[in-house]
Backbone as a ProteinNet text record, in pm:
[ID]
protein_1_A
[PRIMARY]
XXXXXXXXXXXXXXXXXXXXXXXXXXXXXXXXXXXXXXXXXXXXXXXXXXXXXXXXXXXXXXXXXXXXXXXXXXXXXXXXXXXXXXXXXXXXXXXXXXXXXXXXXXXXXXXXXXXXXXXXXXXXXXXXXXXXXXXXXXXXXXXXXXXXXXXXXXXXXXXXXXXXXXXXXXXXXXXXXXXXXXXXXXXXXXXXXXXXXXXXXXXXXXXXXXXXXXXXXXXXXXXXXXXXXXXXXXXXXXXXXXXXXXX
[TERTIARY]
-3563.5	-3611.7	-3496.2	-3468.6	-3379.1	-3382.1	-3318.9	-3349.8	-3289.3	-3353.6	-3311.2	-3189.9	-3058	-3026.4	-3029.1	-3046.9	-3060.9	-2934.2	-2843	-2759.6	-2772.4	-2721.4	-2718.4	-2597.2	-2550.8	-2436.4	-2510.8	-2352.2	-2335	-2240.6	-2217.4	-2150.8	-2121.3	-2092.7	-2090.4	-2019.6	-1932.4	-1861.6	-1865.8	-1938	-2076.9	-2179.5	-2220.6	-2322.1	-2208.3	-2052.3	-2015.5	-1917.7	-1994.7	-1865.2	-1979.7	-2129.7	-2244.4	-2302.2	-2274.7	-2289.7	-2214.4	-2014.7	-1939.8	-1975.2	-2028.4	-2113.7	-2197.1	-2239.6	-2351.5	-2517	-2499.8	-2627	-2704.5	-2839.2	-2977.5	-3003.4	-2992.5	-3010.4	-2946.8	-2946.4	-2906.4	-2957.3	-2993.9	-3056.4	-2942.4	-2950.5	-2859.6	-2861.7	-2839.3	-2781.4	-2732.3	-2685	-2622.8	-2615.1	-2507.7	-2509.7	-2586.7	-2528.2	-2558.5	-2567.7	-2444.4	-2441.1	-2594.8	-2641.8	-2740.3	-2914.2	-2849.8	-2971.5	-3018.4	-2943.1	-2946.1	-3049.1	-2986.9	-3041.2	-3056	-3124	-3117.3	-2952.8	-2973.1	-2803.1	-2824.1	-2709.2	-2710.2	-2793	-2827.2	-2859.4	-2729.7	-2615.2	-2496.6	-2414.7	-2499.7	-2460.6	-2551.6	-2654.2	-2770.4	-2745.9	-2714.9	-2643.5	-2522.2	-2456.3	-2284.7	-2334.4	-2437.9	-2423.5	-2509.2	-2588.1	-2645.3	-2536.6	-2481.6	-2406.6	-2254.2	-2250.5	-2121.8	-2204.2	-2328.5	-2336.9	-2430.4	-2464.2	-2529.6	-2636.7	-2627.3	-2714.5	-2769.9	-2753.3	-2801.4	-2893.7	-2986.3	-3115.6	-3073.8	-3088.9	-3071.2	-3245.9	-3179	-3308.2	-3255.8	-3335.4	-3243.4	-3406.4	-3323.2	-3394.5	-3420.6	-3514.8	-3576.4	-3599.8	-3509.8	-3516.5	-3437.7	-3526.4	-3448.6	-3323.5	-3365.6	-3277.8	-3292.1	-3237	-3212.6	-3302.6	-3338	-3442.5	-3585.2	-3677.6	-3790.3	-3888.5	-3984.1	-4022.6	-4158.7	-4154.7	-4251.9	-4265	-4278.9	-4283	-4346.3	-4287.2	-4369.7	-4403.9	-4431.5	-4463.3	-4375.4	-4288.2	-4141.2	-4066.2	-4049	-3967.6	-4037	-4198.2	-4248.5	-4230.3	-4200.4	-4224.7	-4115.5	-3959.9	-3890	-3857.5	-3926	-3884.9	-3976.2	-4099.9	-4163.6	-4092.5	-4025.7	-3913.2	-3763.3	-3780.4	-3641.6	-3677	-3776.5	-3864	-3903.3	-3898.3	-3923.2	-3771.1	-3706	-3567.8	-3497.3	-3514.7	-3440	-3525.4	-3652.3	-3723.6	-3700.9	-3674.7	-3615.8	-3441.8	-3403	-3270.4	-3235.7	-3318.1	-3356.4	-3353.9	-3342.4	-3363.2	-3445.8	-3430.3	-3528.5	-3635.9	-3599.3	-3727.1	-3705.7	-3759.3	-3758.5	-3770.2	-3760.1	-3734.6	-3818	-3908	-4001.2	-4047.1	-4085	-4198.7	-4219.7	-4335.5	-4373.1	-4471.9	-4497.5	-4557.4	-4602.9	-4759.3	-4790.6	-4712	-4756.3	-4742.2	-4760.9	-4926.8	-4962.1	-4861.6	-4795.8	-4690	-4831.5	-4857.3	-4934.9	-4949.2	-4897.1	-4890.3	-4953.5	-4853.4	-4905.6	-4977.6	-5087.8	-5141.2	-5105.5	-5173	-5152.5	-5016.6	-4862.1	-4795.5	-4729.4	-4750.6	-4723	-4794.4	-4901.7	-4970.7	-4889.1	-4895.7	-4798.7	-4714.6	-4616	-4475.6	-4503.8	-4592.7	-4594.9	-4625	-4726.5	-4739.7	-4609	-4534.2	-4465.9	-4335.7	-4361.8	-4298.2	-4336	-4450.9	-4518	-4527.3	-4458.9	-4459.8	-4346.8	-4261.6	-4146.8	-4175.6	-4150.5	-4182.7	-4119.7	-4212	-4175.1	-4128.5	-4055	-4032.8	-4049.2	-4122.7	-4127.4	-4054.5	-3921.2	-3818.4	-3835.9	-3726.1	-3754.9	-3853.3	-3886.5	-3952	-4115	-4072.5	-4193.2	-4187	-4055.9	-4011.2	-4059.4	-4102.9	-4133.9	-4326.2	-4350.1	-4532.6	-4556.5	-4673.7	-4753.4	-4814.5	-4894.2	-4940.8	-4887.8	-4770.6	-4710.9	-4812	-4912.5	-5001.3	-5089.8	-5155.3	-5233.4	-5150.7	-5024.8	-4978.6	-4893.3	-4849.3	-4891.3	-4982.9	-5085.4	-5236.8	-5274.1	-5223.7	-5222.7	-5117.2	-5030.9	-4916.2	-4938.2	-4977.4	-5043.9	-5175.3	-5241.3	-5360.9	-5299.6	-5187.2	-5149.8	-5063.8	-5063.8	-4992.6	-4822.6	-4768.3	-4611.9	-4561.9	-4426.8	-4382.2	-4339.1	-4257.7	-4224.8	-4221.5	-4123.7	-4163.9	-4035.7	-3903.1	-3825.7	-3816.2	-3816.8	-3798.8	-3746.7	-3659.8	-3577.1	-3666.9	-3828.5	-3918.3	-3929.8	-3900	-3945.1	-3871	-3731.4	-3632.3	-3505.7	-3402.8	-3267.8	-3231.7	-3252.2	-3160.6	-3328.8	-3261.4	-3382.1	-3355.1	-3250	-3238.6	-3313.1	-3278.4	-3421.7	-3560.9	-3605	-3713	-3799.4	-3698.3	-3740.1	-3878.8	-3903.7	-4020.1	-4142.6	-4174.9	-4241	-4215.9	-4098.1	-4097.7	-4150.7	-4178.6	-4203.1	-4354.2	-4451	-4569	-4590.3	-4534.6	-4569.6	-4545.6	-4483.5	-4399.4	-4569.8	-4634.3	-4747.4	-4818.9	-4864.6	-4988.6	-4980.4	-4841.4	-4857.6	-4876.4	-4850.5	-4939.3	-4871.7	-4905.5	-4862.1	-4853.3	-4884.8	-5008.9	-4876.4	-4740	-4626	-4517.3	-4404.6	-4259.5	-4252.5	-4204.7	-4162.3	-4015.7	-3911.7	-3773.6	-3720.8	-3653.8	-3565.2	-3428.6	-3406.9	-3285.5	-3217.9	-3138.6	-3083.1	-3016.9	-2845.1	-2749	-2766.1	-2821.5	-2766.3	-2612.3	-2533	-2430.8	-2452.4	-2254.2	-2264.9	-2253.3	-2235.7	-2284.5	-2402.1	-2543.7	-2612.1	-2802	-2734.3	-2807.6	-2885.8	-2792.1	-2919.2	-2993.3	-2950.7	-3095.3	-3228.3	-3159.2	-3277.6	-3377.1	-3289.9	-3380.6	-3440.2	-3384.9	-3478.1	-3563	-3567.4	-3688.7	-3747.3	-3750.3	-3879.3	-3954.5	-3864.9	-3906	-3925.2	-3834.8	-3837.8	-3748.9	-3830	-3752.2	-3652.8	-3687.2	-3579.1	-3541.9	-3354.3	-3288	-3232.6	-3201.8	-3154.2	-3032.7	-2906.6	-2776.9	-2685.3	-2587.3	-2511.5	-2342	-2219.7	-2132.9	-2010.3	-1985.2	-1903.4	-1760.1	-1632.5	-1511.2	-1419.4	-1376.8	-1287.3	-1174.5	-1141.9	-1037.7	-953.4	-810.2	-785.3	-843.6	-770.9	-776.3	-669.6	-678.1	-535.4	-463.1	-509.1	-462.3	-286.3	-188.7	-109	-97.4	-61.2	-107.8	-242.8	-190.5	-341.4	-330	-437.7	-448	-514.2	-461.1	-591.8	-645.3	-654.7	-688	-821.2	-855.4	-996.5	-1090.6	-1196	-1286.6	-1429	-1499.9	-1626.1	-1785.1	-1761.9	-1906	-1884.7	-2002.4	-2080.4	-1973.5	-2000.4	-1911.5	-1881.1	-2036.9	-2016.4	-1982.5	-1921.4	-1833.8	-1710.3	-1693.7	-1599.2	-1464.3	-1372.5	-1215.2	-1236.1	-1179.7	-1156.7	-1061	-961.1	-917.9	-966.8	-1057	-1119.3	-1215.1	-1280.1	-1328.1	-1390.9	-1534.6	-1649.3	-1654.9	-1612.7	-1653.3	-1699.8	-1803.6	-1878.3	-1789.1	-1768.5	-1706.2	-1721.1	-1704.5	-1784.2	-1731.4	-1642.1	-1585	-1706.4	-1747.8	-1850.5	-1962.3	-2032.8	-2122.5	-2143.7	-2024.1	-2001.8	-1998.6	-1981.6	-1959.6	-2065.6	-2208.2	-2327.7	-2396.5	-2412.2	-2461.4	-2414	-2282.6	-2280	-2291	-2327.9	-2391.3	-2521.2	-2614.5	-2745.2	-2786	-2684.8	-2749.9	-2701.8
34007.3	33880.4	33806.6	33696.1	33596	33546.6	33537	33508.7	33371	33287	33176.3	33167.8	33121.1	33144.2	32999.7	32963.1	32871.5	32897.1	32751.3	32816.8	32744	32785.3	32686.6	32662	32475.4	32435.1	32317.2	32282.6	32180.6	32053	32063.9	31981.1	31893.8	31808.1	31746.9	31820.6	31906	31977.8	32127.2	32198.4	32273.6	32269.3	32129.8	32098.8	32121.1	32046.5	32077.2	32222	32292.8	32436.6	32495.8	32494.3	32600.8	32510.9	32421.1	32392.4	32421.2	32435.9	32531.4	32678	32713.1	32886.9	32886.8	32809.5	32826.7	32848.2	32776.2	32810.7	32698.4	32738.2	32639	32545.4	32543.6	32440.2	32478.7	32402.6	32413.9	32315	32403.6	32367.1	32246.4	32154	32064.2	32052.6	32095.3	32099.4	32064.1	32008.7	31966	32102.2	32137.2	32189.3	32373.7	32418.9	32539.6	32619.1	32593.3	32690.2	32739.3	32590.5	32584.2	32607.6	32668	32726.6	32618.2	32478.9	32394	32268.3	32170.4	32036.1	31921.5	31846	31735.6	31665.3	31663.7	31611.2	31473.2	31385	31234.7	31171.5	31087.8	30976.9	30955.8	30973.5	30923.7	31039.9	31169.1	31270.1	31311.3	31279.7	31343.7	31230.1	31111.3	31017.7	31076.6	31084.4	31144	31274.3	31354	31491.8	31464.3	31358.1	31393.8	31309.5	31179.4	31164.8	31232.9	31319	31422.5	31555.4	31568.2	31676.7	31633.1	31708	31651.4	31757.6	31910.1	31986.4	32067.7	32049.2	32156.2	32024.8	32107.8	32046.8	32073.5	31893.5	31941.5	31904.3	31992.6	32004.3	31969.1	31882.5	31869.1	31917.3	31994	32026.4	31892	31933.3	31804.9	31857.2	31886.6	31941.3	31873.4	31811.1	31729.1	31775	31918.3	31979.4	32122.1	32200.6	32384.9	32375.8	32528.5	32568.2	32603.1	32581.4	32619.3	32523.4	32556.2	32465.7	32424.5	32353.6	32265.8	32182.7	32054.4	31959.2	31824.2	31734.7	31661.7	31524.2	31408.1	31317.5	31212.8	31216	31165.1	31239.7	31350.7	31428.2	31449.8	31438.8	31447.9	31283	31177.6	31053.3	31042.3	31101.7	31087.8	31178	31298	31375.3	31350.1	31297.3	31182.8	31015.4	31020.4	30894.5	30922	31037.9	31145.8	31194.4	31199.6	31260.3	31185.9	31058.8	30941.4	30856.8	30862.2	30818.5	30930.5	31049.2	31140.4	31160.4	31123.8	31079.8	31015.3	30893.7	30736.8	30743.6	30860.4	30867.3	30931.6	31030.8	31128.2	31244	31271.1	31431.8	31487.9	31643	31689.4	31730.3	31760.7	31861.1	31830.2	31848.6	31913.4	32054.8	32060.8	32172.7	32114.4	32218.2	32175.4	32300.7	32274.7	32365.6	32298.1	32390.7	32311	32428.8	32459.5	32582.8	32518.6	32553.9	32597.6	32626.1	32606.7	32742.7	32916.1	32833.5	33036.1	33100.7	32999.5	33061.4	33084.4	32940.8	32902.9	32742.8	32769.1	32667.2	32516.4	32416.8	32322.3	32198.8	32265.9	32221.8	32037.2	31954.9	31796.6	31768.4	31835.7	31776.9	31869.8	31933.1	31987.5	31881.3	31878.8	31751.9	31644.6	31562.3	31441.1	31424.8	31606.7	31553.5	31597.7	31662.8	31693.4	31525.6	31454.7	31333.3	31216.3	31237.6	31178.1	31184.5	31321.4	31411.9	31343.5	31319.6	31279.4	31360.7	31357.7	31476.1	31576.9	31493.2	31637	31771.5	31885.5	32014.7	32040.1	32127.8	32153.2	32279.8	32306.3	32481.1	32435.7	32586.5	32599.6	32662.6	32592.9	32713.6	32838.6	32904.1	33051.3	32997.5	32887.9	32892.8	33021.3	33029.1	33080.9	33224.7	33256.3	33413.3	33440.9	33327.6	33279.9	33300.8	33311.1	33334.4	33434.1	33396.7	33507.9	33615.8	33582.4	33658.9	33601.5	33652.1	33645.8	33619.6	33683.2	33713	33554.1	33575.4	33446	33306.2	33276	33215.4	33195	33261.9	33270.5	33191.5	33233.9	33193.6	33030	32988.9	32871.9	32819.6	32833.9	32767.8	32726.9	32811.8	32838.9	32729.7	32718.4	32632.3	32500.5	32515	32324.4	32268	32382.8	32363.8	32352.7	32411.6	32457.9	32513.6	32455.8	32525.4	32668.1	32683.3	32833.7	32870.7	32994.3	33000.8	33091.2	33074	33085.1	33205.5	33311.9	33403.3	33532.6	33605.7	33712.4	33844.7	33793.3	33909.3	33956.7	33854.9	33879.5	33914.9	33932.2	34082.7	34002.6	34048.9	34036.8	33994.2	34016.4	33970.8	34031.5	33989.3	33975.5	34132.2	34183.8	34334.3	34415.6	34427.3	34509.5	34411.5	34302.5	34273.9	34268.6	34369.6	34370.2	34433.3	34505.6	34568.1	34456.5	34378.8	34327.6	34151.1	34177.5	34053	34129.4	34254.5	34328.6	34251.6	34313.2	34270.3	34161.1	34045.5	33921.4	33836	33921.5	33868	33919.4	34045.5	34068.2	33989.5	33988.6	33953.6	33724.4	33721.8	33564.8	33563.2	33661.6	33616.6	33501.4	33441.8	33299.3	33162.2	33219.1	33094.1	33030.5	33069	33057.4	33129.4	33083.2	33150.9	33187.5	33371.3	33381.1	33446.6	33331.3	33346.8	33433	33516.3	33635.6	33524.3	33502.3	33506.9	33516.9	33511.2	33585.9	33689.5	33662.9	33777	33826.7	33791.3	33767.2	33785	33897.9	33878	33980.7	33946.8	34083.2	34209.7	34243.5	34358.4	34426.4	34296.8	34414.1	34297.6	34183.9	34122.6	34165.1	34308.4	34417.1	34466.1	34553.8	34600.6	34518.7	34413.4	34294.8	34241.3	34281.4	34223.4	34339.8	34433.8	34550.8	34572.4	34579.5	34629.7	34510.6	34400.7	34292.9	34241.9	34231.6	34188	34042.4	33981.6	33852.1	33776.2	33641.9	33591.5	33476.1	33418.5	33341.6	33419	33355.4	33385.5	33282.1	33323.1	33225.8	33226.9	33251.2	33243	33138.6	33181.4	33110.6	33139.7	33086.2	33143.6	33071.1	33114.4	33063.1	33131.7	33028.9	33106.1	33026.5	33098.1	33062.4	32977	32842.1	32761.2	32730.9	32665.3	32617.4	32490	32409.1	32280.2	32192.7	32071.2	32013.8	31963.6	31977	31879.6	31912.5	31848.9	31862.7	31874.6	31747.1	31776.1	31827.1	31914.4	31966.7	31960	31967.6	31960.3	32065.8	32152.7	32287.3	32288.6	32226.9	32148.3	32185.6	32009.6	31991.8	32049	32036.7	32073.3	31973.1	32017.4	31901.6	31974.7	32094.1	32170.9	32217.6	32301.7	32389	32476.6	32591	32722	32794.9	32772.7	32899.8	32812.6	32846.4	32714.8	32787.7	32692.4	32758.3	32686.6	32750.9	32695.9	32552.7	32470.8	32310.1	32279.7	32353.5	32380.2	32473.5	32497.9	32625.7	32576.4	32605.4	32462.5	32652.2	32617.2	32691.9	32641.4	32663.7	32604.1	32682.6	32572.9	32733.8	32694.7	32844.4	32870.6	32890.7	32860.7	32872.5	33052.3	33054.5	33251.4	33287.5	33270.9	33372.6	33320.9	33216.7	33188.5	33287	33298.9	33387.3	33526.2	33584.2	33706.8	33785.4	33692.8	33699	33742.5	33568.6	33617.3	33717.5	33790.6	33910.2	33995.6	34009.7	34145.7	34148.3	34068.3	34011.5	34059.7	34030.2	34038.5	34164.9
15956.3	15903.6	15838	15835.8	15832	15695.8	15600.5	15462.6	15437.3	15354.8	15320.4	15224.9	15202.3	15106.3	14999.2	14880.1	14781.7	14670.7	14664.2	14554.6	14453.4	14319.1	14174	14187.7	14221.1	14120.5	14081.7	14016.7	13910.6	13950.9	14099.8	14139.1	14256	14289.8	14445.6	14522.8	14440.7	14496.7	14561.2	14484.7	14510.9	14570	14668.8	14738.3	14838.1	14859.2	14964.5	15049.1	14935.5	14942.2	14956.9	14923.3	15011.3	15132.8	15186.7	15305.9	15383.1	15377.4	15437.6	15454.9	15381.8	15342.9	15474.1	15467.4	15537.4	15506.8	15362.7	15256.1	15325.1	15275.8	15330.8	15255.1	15162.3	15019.8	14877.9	14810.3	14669.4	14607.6	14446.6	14324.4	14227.5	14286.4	14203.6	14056	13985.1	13820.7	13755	13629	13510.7	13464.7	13318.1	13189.1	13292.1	13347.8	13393.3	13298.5	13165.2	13069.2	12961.7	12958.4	12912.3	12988	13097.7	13237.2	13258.5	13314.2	13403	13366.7	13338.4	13332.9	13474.6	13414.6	13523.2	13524.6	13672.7	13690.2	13725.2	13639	13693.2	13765.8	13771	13935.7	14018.6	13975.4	14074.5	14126.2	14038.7	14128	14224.7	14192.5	14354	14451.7	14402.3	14537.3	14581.1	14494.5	14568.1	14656.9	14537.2	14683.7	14801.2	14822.2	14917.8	15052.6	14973.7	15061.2	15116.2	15034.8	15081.2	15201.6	15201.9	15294.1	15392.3	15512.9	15610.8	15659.7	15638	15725	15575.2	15443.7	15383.7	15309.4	15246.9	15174.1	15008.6	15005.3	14759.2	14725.9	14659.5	14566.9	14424.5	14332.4	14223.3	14107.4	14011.4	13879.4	13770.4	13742.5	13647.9	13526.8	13404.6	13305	13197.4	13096.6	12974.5	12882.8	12851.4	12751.8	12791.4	12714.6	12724.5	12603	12591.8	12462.1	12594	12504.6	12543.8	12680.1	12723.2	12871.4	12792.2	12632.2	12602.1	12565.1	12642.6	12608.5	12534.4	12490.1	12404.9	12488	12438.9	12581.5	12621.6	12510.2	12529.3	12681.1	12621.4	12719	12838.5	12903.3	12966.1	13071.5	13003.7	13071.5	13116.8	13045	13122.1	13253.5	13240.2	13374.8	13440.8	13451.3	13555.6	13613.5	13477	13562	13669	13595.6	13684.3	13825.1	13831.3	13957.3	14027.1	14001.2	14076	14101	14081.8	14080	14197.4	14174.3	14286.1	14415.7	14408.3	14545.6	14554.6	14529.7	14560.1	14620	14570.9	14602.6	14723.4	14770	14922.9	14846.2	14748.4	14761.1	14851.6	14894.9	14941.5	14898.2	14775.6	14636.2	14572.3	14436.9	14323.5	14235.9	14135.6	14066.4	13913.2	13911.7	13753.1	13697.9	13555.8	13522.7	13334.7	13335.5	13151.5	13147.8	12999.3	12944.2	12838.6	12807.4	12686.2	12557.4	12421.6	12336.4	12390.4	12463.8	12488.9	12600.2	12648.6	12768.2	12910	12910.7	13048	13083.9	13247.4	13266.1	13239.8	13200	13135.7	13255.9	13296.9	13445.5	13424.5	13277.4	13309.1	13336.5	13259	13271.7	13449.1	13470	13608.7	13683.4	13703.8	13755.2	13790.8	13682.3	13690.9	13783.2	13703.7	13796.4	13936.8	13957.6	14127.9	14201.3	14099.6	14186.4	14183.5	14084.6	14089.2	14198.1	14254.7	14348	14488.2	14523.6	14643.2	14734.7	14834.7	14940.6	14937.1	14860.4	14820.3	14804.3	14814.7	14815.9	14656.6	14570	14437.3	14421.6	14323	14311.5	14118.2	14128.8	13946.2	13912.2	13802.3	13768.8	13719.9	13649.6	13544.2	13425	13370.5	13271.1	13311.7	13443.5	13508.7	13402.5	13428	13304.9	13198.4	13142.7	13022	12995.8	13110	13109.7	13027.9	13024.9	12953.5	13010.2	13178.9	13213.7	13377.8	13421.2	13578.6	13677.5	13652.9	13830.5	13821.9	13651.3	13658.8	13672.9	13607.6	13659	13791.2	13851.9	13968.1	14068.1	14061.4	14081.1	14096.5	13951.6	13917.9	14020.5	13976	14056.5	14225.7	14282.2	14403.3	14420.3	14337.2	14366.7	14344	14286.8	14261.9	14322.9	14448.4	14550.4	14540.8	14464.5	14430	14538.1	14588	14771.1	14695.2	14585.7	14542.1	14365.1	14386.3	14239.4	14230.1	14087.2	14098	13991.3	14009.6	13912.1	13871.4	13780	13719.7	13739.4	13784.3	13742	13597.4	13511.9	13361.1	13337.7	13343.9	13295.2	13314.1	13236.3	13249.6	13382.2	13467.5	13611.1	13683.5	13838.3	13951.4	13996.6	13985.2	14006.7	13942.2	13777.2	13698	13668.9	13760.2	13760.1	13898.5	13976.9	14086.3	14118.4	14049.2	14076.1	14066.3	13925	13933.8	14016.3	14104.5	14224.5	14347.8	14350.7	14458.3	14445.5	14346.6	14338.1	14338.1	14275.9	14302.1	14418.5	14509.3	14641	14735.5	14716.3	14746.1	14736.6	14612.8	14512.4	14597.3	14633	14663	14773.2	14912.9	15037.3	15061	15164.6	15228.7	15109.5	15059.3	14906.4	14879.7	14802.5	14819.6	14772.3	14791.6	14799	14696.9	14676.2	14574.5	14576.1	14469.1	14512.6	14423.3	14420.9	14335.8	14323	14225.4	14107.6	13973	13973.9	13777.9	13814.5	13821	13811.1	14005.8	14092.8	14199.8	14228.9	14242.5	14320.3	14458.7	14506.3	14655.2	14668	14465	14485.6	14496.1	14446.8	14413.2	14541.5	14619	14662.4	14773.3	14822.7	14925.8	14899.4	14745	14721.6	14623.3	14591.4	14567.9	14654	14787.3	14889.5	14960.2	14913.4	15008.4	14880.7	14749.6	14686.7	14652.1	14662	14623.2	14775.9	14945.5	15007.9	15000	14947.5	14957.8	15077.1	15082.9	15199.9	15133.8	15043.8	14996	14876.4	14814.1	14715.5	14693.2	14547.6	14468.3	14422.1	14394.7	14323.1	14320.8	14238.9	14218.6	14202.7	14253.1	14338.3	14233.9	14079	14045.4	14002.3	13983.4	13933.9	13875.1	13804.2	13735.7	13738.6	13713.1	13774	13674.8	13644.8	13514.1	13551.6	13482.5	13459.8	13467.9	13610.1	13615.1	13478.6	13371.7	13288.7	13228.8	13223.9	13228.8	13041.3	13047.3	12874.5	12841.3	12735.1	12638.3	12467.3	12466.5	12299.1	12256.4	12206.1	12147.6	12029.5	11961	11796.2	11844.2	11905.7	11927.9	12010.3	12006	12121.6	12137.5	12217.4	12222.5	12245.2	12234.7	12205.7	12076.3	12082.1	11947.5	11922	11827.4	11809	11899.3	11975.3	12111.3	12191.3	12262.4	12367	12463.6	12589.2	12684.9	12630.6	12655.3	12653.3	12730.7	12640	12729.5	12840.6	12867.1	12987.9	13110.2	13116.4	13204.9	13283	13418.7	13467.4	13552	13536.8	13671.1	13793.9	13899.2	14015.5	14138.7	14193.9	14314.2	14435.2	14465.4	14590	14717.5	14851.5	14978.2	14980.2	14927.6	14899.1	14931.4	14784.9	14674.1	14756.8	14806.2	14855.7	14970.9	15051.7	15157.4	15205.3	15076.7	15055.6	14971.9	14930.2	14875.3	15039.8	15134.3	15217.7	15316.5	15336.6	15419.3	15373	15191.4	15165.6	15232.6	15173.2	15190.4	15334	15450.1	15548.1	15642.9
[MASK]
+++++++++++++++++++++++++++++++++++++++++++++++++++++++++++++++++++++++++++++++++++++++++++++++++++++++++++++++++++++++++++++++++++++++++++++++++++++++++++++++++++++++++++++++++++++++++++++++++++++++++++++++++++++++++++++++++++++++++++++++++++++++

């Protein structure tokens, strides 16, 4: 069986280094560090016009922290979701929770309509449930194309077991994708113990930074923060060497 592969970047440049791969789509992103924001409007135009055979999907997520929202933050990722269908995306990428850690069916609602015929995937906030199978369930009746998840656990490797069952437990109803900590070492036996047909990763490395002059004084994040010369970028390598473990 033929597996889909899906990658996370953060860049136009990354849309065009997993379409060299030979990847099927990618999760277009902002702020990865922060497990991925909505990226620009002038970057889901730039990537879609830089590639031709792979499918973006872009994430619709205001901030990092928690997947609950207030109605501020809700109107704008219904305006975000209507702006990147307007732009061609192929998909989207959503999700919203409760307090109780269950799906927040009105504001899921919304954004699916605001979605139209676009195909949706519900991110990891899915990790975040309270009770996997029932949501699940839900997700499935509100017609979600997949469902993106670690299996509750540190990475999709030690949550494999319970992606095994939910890869069951979902039947045709829909996709359930294994990712979190995805690499080529460990993406065979992810796929031999959950049985999934799509995956999810992400293919990054380490670059400097052209900058000729530097200044090491300053910086422009928080405490916890990357070196300002140091630059993540996904690789058709690493993309490559994911899928010939994989397969």
């Amino acid at each position: 069986m033929s597996l889909t592969y899906e990658i996370c970047i953060d860049s136009v440049a990354g849309a065009v280094a997993a379409e060299k791969a030979g990847a099927h789509r990618v999760e277009l992103c902002a702020a990865l560090f922060d497990g991925g924001l909505t990226p620009t409007l002038g970057t889901v135009r730039a990537a879609l016009a830089a590639v031709s055979s792979i499918r973006v999907h872009v994430i619709i997520r205001p901030r990092g922290g928690d997947f609950i929202f207030d109605e501020h933050e809700v109107a704008a990722m219904e305006h975000d979701v209507a702006l990147v269908r307007e732009a061609g995306a192929h998909g989207v990428v959503i999700g919203a929770l409760t307090p109780e850690g269950t799906v927040d069916r009105p504001v899921v609602e919304r954004l699916m309509a605001a979605a139209g015929e676009l195909p949706v995937t519900f991110h990891r906030a899915f990790d975040m449930a309270a009770d996997p199978f029932a949501t699940l369930d839900v997700l499935a009746g509100l017609g979600v194309a997949r469902v993106l998840t670690s299996g509750q656990d540190a990475s999709a490797l030690e949550g494999a077991p319970l992606i095994a069952e939910l890869v069951r437990h979902a039947g045709d109803r829909v996709v359930v994708m294994p990712g979190g900590g995805v690499t080529d070492r460990n993406v065979a036996r992810v796929v031999a113990a959950t049985g999934a047909r799509e995956i999810h990763f992400a293919a990054l490395s380490e670059e400097p930074s052209p900058a000729v002059h530097r200044n090491p004084y300053p910086f422009m994040g928080g405490e916890l923060r990357r070196p300002e010369y140091q630059r993540l970028v996904t690789t058709s390598g690493g993309i490559a060497s994911v899928i010939r473990a994989a397969d």
